[in-house]
C-alpha positions as CSV (number, residue, x, y, z in Angstrom):
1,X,-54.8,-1.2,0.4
2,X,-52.1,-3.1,-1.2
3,X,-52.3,-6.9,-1.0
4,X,-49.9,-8.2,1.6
5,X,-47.0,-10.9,0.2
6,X,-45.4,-13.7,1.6
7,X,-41.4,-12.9,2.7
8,X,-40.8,-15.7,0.6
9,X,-42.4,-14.7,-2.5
10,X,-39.4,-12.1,-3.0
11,X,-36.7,-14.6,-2.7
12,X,-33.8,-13.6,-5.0
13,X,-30.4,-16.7,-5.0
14,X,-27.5,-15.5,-7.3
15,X,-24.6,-17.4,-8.0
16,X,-21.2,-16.0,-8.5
17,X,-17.6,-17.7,-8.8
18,X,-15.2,-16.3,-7.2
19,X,-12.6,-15.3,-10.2
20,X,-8.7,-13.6,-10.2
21,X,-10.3,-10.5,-10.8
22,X,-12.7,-10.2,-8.0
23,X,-9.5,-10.9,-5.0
24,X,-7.7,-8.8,-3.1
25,X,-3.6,-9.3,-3.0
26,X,-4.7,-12.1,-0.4
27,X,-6.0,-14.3,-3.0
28,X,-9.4,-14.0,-1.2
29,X,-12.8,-12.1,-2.7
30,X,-12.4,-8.2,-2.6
31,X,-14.9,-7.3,0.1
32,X,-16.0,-4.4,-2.4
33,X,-17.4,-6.7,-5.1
34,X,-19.2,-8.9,-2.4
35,X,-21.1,-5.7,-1.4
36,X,-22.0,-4.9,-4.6
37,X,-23.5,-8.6,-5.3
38,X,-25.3,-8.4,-2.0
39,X,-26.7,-5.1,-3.0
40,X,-27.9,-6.1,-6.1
41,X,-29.4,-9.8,-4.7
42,X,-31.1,-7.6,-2.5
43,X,-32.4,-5.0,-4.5
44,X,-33.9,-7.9,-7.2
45,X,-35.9,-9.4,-3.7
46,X,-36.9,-5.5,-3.0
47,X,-38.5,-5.1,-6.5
48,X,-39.9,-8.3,-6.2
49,X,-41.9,-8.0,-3.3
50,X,-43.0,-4.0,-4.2
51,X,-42.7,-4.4,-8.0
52,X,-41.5,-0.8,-8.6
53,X,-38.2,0.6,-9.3
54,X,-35.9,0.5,-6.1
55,X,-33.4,2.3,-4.7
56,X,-30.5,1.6,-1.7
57,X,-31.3,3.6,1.3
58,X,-28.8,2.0,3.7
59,X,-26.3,-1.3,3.6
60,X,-26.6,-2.1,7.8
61,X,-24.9,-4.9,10.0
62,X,-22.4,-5.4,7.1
63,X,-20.5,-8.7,8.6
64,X,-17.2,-10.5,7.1
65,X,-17.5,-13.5,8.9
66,X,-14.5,-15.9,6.9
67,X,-12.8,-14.9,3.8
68,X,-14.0,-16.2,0.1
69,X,-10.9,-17.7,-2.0
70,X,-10.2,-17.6,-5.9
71,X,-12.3,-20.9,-6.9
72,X,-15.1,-21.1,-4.9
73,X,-18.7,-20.8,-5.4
74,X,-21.1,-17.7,-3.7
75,X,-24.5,-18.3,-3.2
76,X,-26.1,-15.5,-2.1
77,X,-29.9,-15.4,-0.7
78,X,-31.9,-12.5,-0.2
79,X,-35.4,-11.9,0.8
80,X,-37.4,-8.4,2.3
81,X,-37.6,-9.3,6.1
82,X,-40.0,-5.8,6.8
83,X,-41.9,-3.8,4.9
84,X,-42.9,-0.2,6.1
85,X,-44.9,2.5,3.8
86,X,-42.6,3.1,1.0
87,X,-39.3,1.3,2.5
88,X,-38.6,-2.7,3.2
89,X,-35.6,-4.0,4.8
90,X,-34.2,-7.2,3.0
91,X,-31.7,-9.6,4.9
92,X,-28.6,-11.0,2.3
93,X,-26.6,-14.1,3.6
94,X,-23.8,-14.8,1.4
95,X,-22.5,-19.0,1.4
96,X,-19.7,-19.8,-0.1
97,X,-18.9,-23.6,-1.3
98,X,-14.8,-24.8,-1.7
99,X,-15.5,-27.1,-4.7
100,X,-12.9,-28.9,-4.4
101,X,-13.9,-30.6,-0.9
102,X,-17.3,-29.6,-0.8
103,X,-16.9,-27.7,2.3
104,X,-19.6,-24.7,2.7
105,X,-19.0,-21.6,5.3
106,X,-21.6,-18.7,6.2
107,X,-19.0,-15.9,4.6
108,X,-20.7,-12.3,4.6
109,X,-24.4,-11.0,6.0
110,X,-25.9,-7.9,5.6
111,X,-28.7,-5.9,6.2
112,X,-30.3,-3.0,3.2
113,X,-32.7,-0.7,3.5
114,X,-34.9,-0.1,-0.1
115,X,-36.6,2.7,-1.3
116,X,-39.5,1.9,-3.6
117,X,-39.9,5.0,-6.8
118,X,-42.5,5.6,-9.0
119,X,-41.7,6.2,-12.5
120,X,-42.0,10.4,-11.9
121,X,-39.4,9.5,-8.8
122,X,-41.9,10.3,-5.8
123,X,-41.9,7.0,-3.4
124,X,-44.2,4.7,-3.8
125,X,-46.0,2.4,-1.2
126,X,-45.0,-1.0,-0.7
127,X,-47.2,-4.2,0.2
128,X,-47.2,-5.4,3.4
129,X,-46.0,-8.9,4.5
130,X,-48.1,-11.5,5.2
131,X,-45.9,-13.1,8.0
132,X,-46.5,-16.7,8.4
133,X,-44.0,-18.5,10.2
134,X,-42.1,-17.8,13.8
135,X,-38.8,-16.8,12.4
136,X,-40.4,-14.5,9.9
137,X,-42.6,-12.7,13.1
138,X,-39.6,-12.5,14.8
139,X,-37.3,-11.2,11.9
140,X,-39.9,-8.0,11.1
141,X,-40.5,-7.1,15.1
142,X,-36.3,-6.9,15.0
143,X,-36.7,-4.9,11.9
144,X,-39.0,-2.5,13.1
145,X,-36.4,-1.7,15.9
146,X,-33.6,-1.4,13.8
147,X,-35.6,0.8,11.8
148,X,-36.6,3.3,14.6
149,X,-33.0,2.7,15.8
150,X,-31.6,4.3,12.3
151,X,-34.5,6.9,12.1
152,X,-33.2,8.3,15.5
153,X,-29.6,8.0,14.3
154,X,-30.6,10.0,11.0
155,X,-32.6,13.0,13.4
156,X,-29.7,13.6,15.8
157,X,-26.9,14.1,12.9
158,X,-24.0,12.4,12.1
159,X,-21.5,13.6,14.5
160,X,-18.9,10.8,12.8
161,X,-19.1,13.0,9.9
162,X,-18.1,16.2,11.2
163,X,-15.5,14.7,12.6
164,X,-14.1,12.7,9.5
165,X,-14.5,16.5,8.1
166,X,-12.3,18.0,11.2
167,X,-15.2,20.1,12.3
């Protein structure tokens, strides 16, 4: 039996500036390079918490809530919310600070599933968490039905692809 962690032990913060080269023609942050910061925020919490290599499984609940413009700070803040056999789901929120005025706005959140690998590639299992506050309690009971949500999703086909495919 693994040895169960605390949600905040696998914490992961980055901070990123918001640069010419990461906007879109609208001056703001290119919604591309934000998901690829929350992915990897959220894969440094993943291997935190499991301390194996990890893989993406899913990016879920993907949310834009106000643009990012050239100039401001991103904080982003990731940290595994559920932990299954060999899978954890980790929660990203993404802040972004104007630092000219100070002002700070919730700008993206996300949900990812990880997949924990041994070095020969099989899965690996993953630690439980040792839940300790309300919040937390309540953040891994929604997890679990997100998760069954997305395992019957995965069982019944993806009729949105067939479609994209004209089939």
């Amino acid at each position: 039996m693994l040895k169960p962690k605390a949600p905040a032990d696998s914490e992961a913060v980055m901070t990123q500036v918001i640069l010419p080269s990461d906007a879109n023609p609208l001056n703001a942050a290119f919604g591309g390079r934000v998901m690829e910061w929350i992915d990897i925020c959220a894969g440094v919490a993943a291997g935190r918490h499991c301390r194996h290599a990890v893989v993406t499984a899913s990016m879920d609940d993907l949310h834009f809530h106000t643009p990012i413009h050239v100039g401001w700070v991103v904080t982003l803040r990731a940290r595994v919310l559920a932990a299954f056999h060999t899978s954890m789901e980790v929660g990203v929120t993404v802040h972004a600070e104007d630092m000219l005025t100070g002002a700070q706005h919730l700008t993206t959140s996300a949900l990812l599933t990880f997949v924990a690998l041994n070095p020969d590639g099989t899965k690996a299992r993953v630690p439980p968490l040792q839940l300790q506050t309300e919040a937390e309690k309540a953040a891994f009971a929604e997890a679990h039905l997100r998760r069954k949500a997305r395992l019957e999703r995965k069982q019944s086909g993806g009729s949105w692809q067939a479609a994209l495919l004209g089939r």
